[in-house]
C-alpha positions as CSV (number, residue, x, y, z in Angstrom):
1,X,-17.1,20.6,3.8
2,X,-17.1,21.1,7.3
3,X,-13.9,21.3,9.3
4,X,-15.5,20.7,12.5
5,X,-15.9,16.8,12.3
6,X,-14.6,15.1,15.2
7,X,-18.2,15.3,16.8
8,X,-20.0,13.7,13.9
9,X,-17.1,11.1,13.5
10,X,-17.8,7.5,15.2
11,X,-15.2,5.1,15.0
12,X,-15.3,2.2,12.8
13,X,-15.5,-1.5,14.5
14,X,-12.9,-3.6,14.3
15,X,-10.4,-0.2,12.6
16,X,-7.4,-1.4,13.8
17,X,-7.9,-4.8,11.8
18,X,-8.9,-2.8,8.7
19,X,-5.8,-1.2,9.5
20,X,-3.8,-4.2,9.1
21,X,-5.7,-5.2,5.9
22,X,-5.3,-2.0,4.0
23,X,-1.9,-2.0,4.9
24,X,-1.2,-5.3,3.2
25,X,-2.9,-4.3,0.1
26,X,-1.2,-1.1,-0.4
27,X,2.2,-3.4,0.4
28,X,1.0,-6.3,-2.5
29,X,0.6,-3.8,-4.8
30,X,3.8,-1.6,-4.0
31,X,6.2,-3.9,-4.1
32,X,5.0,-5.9,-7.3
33,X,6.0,-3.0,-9.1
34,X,9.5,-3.4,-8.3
35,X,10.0,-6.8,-7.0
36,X,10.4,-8.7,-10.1
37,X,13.1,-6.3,-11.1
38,X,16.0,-8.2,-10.2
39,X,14.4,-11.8,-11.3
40,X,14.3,-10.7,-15.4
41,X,17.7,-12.1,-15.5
42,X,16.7,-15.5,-14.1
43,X,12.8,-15.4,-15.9
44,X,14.7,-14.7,-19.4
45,X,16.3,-18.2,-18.8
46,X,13.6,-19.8,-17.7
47,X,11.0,-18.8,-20.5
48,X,13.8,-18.8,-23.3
49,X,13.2,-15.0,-24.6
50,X,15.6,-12.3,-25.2
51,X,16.7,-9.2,-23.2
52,X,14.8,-6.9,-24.7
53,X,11.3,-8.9,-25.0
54,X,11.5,-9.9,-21.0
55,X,10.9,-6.0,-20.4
56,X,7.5,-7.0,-21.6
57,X,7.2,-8.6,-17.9
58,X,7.4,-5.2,-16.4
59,X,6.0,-2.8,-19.2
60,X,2.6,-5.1,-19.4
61,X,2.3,-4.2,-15.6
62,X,2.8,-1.0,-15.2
63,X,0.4,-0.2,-18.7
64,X,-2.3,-2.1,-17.3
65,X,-2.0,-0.5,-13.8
66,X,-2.1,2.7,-15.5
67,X,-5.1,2.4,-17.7
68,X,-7.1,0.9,-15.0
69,X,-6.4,3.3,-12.1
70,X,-8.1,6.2,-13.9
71,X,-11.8,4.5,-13.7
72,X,-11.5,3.3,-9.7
73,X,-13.3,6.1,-8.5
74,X,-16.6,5.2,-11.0
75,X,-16.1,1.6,-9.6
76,X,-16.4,2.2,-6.4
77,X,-19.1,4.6,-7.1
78,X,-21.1,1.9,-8.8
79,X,-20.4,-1.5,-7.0
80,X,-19.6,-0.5,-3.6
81,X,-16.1,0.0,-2.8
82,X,-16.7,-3.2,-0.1
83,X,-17.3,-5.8,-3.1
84,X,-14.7,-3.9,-5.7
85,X,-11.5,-4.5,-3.0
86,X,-12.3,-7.7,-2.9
87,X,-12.9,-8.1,-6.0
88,X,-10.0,-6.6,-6.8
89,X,-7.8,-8.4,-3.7
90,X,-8.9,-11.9,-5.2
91,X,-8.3,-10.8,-8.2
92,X,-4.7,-9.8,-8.0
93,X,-4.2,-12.5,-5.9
94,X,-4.6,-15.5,-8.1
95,X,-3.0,-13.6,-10.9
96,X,0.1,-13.7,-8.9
97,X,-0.1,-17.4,-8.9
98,X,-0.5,-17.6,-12.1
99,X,2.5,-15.5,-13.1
100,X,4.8,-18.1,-10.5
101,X,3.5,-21.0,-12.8
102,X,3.6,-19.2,-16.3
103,X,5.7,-21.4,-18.9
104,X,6.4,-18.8,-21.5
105,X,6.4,-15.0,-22.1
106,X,2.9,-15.4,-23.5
107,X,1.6,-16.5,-20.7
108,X,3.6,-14.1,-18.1
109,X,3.0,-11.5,-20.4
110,X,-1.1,-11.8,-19.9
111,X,-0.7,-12.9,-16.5
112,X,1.2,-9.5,-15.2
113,X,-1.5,-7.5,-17.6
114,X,-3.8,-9.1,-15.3
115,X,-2.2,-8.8,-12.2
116,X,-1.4,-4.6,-13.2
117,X,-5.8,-4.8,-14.0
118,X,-6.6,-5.9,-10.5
119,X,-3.6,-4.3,-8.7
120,X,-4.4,-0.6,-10.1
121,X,-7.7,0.2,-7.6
122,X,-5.5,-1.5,-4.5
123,X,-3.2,1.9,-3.4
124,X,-6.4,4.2,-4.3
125,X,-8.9,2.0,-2.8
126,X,-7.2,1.4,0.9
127,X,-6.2,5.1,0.8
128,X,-9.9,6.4,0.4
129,X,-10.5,3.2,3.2
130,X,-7.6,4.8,5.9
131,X,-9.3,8.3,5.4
132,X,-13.1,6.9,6.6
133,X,-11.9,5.4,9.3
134,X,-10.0,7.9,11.0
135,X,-11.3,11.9,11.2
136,X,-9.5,14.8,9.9
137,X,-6.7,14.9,13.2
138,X,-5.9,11.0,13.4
139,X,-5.1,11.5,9.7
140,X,-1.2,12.3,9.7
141,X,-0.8,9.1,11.5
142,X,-3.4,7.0,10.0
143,X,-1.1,8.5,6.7
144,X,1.7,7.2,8.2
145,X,1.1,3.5,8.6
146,X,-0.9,3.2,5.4
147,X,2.5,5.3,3.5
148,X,4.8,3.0,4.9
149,X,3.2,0.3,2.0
150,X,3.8,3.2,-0.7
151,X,6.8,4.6,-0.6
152,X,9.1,1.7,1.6
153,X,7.3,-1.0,-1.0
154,X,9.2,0.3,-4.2
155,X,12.6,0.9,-2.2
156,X,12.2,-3.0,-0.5
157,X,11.1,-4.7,-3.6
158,X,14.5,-5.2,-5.3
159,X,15.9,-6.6,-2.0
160,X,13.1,-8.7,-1.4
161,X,13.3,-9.9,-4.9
162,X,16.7,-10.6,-5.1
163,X,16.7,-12.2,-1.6
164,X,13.9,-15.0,-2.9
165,X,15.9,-15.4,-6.1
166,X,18.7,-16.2,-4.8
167,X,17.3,-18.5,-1.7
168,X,14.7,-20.4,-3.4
169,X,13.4,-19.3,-7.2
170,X,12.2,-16.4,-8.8
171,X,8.7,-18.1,-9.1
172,X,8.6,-17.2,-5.5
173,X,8.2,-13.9,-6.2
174,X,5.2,-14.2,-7.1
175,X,4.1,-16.6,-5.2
176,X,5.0,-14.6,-1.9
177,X,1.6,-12.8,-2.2
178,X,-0.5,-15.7,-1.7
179,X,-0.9,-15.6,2.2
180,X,-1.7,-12.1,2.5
181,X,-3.8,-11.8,-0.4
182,X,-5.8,-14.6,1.2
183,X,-5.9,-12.7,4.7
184,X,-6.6,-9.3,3.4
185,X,-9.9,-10.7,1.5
186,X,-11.0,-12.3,4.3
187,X,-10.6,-9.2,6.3
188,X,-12.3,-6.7,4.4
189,X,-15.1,-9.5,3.9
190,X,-15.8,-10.1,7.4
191,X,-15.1,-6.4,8.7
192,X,-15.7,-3.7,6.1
193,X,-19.1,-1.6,5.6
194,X,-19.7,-1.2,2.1
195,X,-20.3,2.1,0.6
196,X,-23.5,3.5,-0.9
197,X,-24.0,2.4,-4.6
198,X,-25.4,4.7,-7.4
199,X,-27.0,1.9,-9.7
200,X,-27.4,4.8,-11.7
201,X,-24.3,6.0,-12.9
202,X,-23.7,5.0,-16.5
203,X,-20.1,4.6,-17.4
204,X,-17.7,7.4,-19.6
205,X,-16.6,5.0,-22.6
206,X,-15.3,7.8,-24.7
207,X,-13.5,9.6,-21.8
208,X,-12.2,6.5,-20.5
209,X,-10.9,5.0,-23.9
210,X,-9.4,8.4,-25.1
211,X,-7.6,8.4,-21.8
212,X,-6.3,4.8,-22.0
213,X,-5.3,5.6,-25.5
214,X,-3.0,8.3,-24.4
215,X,-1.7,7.0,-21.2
216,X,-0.9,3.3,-22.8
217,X,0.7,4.9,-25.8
218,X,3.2,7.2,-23.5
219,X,4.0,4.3,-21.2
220,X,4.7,2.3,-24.3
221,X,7.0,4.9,-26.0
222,X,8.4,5.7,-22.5
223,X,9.5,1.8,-21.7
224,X,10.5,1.6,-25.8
225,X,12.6,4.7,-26.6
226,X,15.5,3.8,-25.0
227,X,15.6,0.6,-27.1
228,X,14.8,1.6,-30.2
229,X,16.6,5.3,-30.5
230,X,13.2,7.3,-29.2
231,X,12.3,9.8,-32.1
232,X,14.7,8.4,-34.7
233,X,12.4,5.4,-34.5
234,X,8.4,5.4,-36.8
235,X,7.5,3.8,-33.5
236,X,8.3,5.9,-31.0
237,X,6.9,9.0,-33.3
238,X,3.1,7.1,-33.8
239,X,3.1,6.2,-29.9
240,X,3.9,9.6,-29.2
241,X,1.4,11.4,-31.6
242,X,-1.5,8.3,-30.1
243,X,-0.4,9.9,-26.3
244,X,-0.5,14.0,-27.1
245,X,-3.8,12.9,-29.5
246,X,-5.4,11.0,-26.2
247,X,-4.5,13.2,-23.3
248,X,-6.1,16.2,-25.7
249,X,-9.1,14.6,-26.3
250,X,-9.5,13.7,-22.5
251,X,-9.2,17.0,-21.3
252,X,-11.2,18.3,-23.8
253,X,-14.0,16.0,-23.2
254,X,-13.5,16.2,-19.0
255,X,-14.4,20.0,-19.9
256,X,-17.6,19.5,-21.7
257,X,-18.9,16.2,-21.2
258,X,-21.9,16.4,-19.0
259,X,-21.0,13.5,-16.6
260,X,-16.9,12.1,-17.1
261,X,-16.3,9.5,-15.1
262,X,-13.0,12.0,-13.3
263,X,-15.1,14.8,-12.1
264,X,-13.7,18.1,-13.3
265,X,-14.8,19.9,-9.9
266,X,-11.9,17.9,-7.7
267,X,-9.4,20.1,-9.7
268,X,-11.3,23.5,-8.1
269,X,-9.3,22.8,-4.9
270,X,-6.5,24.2,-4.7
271,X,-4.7,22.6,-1.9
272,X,-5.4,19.1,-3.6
273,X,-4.7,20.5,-7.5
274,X,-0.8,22.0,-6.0
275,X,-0.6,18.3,-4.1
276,X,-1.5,16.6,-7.7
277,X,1.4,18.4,-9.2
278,X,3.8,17.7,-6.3
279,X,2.9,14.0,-6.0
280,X,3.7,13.8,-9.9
281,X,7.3,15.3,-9.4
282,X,8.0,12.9,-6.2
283,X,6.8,10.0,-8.5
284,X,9.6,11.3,-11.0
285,X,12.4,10.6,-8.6
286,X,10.7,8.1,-5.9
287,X,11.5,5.1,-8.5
288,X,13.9,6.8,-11.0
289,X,16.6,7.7,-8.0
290,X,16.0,3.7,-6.8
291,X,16.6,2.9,-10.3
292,X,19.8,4.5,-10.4
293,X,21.2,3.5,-7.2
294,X,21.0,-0.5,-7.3
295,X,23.2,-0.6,-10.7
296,X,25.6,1.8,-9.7
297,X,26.0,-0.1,-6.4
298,X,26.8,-3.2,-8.7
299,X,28.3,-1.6,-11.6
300,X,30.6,1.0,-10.0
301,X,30.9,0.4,-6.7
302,X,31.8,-3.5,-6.9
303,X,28.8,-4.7,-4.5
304,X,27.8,-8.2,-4.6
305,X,24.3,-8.3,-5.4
306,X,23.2,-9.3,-1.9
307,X,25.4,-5.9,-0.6
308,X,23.8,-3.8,-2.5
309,X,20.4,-5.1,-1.7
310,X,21.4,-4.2,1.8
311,X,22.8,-0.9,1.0
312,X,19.3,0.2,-0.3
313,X,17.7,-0.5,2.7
314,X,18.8,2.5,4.7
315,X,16.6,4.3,2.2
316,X,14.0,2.6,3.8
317,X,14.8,3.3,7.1
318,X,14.8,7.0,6.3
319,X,11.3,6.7,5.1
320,X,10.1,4.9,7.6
321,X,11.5,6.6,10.6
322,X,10.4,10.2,8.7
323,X,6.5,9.0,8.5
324,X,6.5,7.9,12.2
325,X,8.0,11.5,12.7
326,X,5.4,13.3,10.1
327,X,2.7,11.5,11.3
328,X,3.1,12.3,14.7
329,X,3.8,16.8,14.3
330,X,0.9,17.0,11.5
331,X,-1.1,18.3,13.9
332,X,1.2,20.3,15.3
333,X,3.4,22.1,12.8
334,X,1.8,23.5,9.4
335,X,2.0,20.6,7.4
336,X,4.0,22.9,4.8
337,X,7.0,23.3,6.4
338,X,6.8,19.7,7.1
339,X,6.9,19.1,3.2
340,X,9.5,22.2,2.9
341,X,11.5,20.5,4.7
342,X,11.5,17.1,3.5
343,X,11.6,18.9,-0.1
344,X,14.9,20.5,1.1
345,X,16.3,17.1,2.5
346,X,15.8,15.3,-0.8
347,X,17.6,18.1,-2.6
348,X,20.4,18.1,-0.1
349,X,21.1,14.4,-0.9
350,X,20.9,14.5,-4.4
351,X,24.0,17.4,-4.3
352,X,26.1,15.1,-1.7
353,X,25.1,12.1,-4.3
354,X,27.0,14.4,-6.9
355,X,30.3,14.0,-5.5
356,X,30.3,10.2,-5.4
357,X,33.4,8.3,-6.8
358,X,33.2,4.5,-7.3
359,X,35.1,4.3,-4.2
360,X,32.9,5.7,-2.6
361,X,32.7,4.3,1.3
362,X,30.1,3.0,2.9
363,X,29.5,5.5,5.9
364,X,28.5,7.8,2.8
365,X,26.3,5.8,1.1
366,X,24.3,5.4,4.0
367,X,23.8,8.3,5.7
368,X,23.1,10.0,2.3
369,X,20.7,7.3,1.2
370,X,18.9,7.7,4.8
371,X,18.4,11.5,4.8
372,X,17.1,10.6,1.0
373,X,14.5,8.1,2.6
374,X,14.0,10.8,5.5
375,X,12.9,13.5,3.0
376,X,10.5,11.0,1.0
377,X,8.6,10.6,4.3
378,X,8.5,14.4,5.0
379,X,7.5,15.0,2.1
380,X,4.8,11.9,1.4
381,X,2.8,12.1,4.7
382,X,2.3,16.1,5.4
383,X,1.0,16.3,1.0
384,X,-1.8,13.5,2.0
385,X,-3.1,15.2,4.9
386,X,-3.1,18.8,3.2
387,X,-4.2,17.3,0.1
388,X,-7.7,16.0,1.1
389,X,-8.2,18.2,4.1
390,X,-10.4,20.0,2.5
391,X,-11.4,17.8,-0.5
392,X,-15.1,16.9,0.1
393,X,-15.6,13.0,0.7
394,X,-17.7,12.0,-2.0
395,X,-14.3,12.7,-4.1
396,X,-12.1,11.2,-1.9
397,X,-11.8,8.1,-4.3
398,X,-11.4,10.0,-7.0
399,X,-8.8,12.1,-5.5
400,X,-6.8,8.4,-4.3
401,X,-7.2,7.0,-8.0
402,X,-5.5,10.3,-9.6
403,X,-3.0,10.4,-6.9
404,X,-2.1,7.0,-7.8
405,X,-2.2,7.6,-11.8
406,X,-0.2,10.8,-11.3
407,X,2.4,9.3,-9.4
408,X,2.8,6.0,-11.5
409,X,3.1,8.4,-14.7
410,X,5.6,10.7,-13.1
411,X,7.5,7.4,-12.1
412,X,7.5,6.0,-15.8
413,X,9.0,9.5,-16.7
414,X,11.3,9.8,-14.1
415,X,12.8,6.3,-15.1
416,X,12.8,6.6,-18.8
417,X,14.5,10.2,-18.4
418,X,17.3,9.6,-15.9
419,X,18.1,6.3,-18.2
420,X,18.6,8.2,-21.0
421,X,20.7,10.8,-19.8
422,X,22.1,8.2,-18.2
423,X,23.1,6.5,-21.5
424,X,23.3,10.0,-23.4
425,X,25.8,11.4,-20.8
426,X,27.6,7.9,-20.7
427,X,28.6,7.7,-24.6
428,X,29.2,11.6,-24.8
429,X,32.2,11.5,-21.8
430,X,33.5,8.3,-23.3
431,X,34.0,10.4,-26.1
432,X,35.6,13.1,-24.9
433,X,37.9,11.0,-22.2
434,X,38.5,9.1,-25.5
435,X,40.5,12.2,-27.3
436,X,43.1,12.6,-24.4
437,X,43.8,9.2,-24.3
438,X,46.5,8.6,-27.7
439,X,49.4,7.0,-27.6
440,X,51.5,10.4,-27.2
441,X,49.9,10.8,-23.8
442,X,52.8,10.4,-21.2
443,X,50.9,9.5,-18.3
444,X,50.5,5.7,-20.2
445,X,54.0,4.9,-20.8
446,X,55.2,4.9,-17.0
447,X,54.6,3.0,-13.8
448,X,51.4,0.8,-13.6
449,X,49.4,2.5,-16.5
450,X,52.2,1.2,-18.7
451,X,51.6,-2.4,-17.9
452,X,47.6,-2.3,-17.0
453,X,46.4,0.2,-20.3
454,X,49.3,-0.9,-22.8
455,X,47.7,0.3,-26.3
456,X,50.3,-2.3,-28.2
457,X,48.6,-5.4,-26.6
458,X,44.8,-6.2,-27.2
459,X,44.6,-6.8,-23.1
460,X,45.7,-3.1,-22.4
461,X,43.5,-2.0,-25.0
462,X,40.3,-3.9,-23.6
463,X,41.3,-2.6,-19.8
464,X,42.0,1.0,-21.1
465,X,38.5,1.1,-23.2
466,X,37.1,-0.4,-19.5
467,X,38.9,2.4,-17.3
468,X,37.4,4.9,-19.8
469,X,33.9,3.3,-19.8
470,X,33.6,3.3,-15.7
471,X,35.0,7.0,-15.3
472,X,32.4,7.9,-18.1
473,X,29.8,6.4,-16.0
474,X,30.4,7.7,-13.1
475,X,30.6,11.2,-14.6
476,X,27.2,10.4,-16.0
477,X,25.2,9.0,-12.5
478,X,26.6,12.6,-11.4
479,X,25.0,14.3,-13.8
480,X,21.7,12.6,-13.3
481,X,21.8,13.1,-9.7
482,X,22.3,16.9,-10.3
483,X,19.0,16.8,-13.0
484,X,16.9,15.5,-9.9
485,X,18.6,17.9,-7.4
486,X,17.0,20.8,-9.5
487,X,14.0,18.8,-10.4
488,X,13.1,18.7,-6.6
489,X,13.9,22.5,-5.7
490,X,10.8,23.9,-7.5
491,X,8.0,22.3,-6.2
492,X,8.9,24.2,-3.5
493,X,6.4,27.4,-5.0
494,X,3.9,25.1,-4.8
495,X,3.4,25.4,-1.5
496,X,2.4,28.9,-2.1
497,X,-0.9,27.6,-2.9
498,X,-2.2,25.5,-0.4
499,X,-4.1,26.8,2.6
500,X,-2.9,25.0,6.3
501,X,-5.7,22.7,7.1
502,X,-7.9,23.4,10.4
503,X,-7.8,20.3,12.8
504,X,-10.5,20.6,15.5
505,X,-10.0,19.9,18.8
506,X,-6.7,20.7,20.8
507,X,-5.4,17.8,21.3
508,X,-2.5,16.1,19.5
509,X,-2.5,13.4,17.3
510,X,-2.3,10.2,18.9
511,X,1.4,8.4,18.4
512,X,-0.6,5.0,16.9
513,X,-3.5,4.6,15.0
514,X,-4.4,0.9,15.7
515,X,-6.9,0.6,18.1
């Protein structure tokens, strides 16, 4: 691929609108997977189910989004990747209406599976759409604006969410993506050039149903194992046999088949293979370390709802202000350190997250949430750029689609991991607080433990089994914030790997990319 493009490069008509519509896309999409979060609560009333079986809202989402984001790139490929976004726009879309009028869990259930169907190729498919319309030195801001949708989209949704809760109805959720659905179709309609098609591309079945197989079955025994006692359980054990069986046979069949719809070539670059595996361990604590954030905020802390929406938003901030900042020294600094250094910032907040109390103050929580935020964005916007710098274009859709899949599948087991070391850790320190706590102890028979954790009234019992329960689970957040401190540190080495991209031309960046 030639590095030298800015010659052969003519700007796109109307790129700052495509901008704009990309944007929105990335944004629907993004913040669906989080946004209905804090509503389960309010749906489980509404369509009379239990606690565990409105999960299914979420878990029929983020399968379905999974199992379709693999086969984007062959779609494109195929249709053109013009009449596919819309396609897939109009798509999601109406499926989001439909989920704000569902009237039972049947119907939300195959409403969401919808909406993850058509919502899988949107993050891929504007990503491969911001990479045409700027050339290779644009990019780091072009990344910038298009990554704000990404990563601020997860962090947003539960404050979003809760917000329309609690002002109107959880319905409106849903029905919140009606208006930009609507203008992103008509914008891509009226201003995109479709891609060249390849009518004769015939499609992988076995690869692609092999690989649905396994990632449907690990997102499944992911999302269940916490329920249902993971390996203890006959279902967790079949789901997890179905996953190992399917990912072989994938692989296996990506290595011989003669044409797999995930071209095994794209893995030959090194720069983008070492960003695959980083993008997979920033999935791992992008949505697991939101996760665990917004119930501690509630659960320990004492926030009102509301407050600890608001509390989560200088995450946000961080991001944001780090991607304006990334986007703008791409060109200038080797995008390495860039991603060094926001590696090293997302470390350093997970250690100062280690020594939060429940009383923990404000100041704290936000200028250690922010440099978290700021480290996302260091890290997100510099691994794009060196990522498919030198990737050729024909794979660029590819290369979106398995960025996408990667990161969802590193999310799903980032979340289901810090939960149950969350509720592993929890039980364990209740335990051992537990054995100190008898009624020879003389720390309970004076002064206001006396009358607050009295063992010979059924009151002080229930406030001392409390007292024990919230200093277990603190203990327990701090030990999950010290699993994804050393979970960030080594992707570090992968740096090691990637070759500095060559940007032609002398000149900087410019500061904004909509023109």
């Amino acid at each position: 691929m030639p590095t030298n493009v800015t010659d052969a490069f003519q700007v796109p008509k109307h790129r700052g609108l495509l901008t704009v519509c990309a944007m929105v896309a990335t944004l629907m999409q993004a913040l669906d997977s989080t946004i209905a979060n804090v509503a389960l609560p309010y749906m489980q009333g509404s369509l009379s189910t239990t606690s565990d079986q409105i999960t299914w809202v979420l878990t029929s989402y983020i399968v379905a989004a999974a199992i379709m984001t693999a086969p984007v790139g062959w779609l494109s490929a195929r249709f053109g990747r013009k009449n596919f976004m819309i396609v897939c726009l109009a798509g999601f879309t109406v499926a989001s209406m439909l989920c704000g009028v569902a009237q039972n869990l049947t119907q939300m259930v195959l409403f969401r599976l919808l909406q993850g169907v058509f919502g899988a190729a949107l993050v891929p498919l504007s990503q491969a759409i911001m990479l045409d319309l700027y050339p290779i030195e644009q990019r780091g801001s072009a990344m910038a604006m298009w990554g704000m949708g990404v990563m601020v989209g997860p962090i947003l949704g539960p404050t979003l969410g809760g917000y329309l809760t609690d002002v109107y109805d959880w319905r409106w959720v849903f029905f919140i993506n009606l208006p930009f659905g609507l203008l992103s179709v008509a914008g891509i309609a009226l201003f995109l050039t479709d891609t060249k098609r390849d009518s004769s591309l015939s499609f992988d079945w076995l690869g692609f149903s092999v690989l649905s197989l396994g990632i449907g079955a690990l997102q499944l025994m992911l999302d269940r194992g916490e329920q249902i006692d993971w390996f203890n359980s006959m279902e967790v054990v079949a789901e997890a046999v179905l996953a190992g069986l399917g990912l072989y046979l994938f692989l296996v069949h990506m290595r011989f088949a003669e044409k797999p719809f995930i071209p095994p070539r794209i893995f030959k670059d090194l720069n983008f293979s070492a960003g695959f595996l980083v993008m997979f361990t920033i999935g791992m604590v992008l949505l697991a370390s939101s996760a665990l954030l917004a119930p501690y905020l509630q659960t320990l802390a004492g926030f009102p709802v509301r407050e600890a929406g608001l509390l989560m938003a200088p995450r946000g901030v961080g991001t944001m202000m780090a991607m304006m900042v990334a986007g703008r020294f791409v060109n200038k600094v080797d995008a390495r350190l860039l991603i060094l250094l926001g590696i090293f910032s997302l470390a350093f907040s997970f250690w100062e997250m280690t020594k939060w109390t429940p009383d923990v103050a404000i100041s704290t929580l936000v200028w250690v949430t922010m440099v978290q935020g700021f480290g996302l964005g260091f890290v997100f916007i510099p691994l794009n750029v060196i990522s498919f710098a030198t990737l050729p274009p024909e794979l660029r859709t590819d290369g979106t689609a398995l960025f996408s899949l990667v990161r969802n599948v590193g999310s799903a087991i980032g979340i289901s991991v810090m939960s149950f070391m969350l509720s592993h850790n929890t039980q364990v320190m209740h335990s051992q607080i537990a054995e100190a706590v008898t009624p020879f102890n003389r720390m309970l028979h004076s002064g206001g433990a006396f009358f607050a954790w009295n063992s010979g009234a059924v009151g002080g019992l229930t406030g001392l089994n409390g007292e024990i329960t919230r200093q277990a689970l603190s203990i327990a957040y701090n030990d999950d914030f010290m699993l994804m401190f050393w979970v960030c540190l080594p992707i570090a080495f992968l740096l090691l790997l990637m070759k500095k991209p060559k940007f032609s031309g002398s000149e900087p960046a410019p500061h904004a990319v909509l023109d």
